[in-house]
C-alpha positions in Angstrom: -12.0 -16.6 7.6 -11.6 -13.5 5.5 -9.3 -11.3 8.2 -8.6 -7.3 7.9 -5.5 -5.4 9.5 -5.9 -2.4 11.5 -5.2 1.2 10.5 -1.5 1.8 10.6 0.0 3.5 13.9 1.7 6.6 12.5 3.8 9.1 15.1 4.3 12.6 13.9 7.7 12.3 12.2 8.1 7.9 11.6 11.8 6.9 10.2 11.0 3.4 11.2 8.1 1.3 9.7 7.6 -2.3 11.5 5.6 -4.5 8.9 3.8 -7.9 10.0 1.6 -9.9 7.7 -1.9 -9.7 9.4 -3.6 -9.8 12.6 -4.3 -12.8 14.7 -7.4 -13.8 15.7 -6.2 -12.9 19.2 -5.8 -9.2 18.1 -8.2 -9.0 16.0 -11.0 -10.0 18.8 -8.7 -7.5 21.0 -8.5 -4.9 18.7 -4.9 -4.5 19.2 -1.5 -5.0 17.4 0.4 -8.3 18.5 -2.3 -8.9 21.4 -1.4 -12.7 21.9 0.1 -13.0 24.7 3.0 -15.9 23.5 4.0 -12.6 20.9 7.0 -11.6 21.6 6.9 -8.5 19.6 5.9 -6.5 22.9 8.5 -7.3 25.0 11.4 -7.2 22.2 10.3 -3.6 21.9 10.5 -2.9 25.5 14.0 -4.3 25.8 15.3 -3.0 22.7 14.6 0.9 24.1 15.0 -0.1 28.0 11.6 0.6 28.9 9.9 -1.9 31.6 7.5 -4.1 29.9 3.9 -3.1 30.6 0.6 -4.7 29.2 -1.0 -1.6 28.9 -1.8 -1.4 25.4 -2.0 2.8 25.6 2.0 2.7 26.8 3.0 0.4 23.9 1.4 3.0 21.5 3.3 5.2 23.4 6.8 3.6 23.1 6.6 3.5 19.6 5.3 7.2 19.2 8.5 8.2 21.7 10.8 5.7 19.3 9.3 7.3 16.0 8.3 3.4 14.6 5.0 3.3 12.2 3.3 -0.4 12.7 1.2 -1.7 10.2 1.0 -5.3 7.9 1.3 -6.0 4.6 -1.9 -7.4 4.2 -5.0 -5.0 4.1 -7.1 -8.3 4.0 -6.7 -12.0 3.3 -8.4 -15.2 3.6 -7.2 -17.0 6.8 -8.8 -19.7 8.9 -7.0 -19.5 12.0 -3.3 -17.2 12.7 -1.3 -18.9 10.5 0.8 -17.0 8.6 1.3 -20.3 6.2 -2.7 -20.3 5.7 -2.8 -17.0 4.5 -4.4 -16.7 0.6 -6.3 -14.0 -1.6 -4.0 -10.9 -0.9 -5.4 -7.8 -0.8 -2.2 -5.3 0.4 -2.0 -2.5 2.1 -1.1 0.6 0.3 1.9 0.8 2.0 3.9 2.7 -1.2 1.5 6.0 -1.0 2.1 5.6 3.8 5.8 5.7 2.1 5.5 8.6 0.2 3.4 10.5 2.6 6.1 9.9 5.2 9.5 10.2 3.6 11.3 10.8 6.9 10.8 6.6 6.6 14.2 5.7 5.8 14.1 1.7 7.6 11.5 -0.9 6.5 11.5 -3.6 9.0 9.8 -6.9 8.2 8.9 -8.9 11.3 9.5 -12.3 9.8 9.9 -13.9 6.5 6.0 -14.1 5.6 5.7 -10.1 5.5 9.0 -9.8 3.8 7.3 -12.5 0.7 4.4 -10.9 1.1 5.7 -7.2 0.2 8.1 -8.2 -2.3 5.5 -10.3 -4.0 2.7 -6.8 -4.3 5.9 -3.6 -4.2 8.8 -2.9 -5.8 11.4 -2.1 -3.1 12.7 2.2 -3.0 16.0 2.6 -3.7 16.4 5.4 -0.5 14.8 3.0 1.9 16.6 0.2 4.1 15.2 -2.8 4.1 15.9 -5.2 6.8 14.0 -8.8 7.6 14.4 -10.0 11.3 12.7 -13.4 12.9 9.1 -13.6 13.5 8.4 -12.3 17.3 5.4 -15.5 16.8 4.7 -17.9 18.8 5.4 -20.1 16.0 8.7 -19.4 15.3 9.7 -21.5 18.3 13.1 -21.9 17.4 13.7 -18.3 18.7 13.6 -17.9 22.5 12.9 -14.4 23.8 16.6 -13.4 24.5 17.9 -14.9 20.7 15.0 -12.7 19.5 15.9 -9.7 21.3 19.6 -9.7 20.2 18.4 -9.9 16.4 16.1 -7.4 16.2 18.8 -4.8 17.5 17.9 -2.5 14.4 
């Protein structure tokens, strides 16, 4: 039950960083960011810079190195049965104020969905010369959001 995230994905000069809460089991047996394949995040990504959608999980490192987007979550670990973001206790964050500071040209924080958003405020003081922004969970849980309602909000 305990779960770990994965090391952040960090292009050469990131001014966008794209924060989730932690991994589901799906990516975490896959070894890959948003690896289930009822995530939307993927294929919001894809429209959002006009790029076909691929599975190939070496082109969607790709797109975001090209797009200059850092990925990483919130949580460095947490106790989790399941991929529930509501089952998620005994925080240990990421040390996302020093990836911050060792990347200034970050000017956007991106929160994808309300959980990481709690979750950061609750462990980090927001930076006054950083934009924060929360958009609607790219889950499969948030079912009230179909793929094209999803793509229109997360026009960032």
């Amino acid at each position: 039950m305990l779960k770990q995230s994965f090391p952040p994905i960090i292009p050469s000069q990131p001014r966008i960083l794209i924060l989730g809460s932690l991994p589901g089991d799906l990516s975490i047996a896959n070894d890959q960011y948003y690896a289930h394949p009822q995530n939307r995040f993927w294929k919001v990504l894809f429209a959002l810079f006009e790029q076909e959608f691929t599975t190939n999980y070496s082109a969607k490192i790709a797109l975001l190195q090209q797009q200059q987007i850092a990925l990483w979550d919130v949580c460095a670990s947490a106790i989790r049965p399941g991929s529930m973001d509501t089952a998620i206790t005994e925080v240990i964050p990421n040390t996302i104020p020093q990836l911050l500071k060792e990347h200034p040209s970050i000017t956007t924080v991106i929160f994808n969905g309300q959980k990481a958003q709690k979750l950061f405020d609750k462990y980090f003081k927001r930076q006054e010369n950083i934009q924060y922004i929360t958009l609607p969970s790219t889950s499969p849980a948030n079912a009230q959001f179909k793929l094209e309602r999803l793509q229109l909000e997360w026009k960032f």
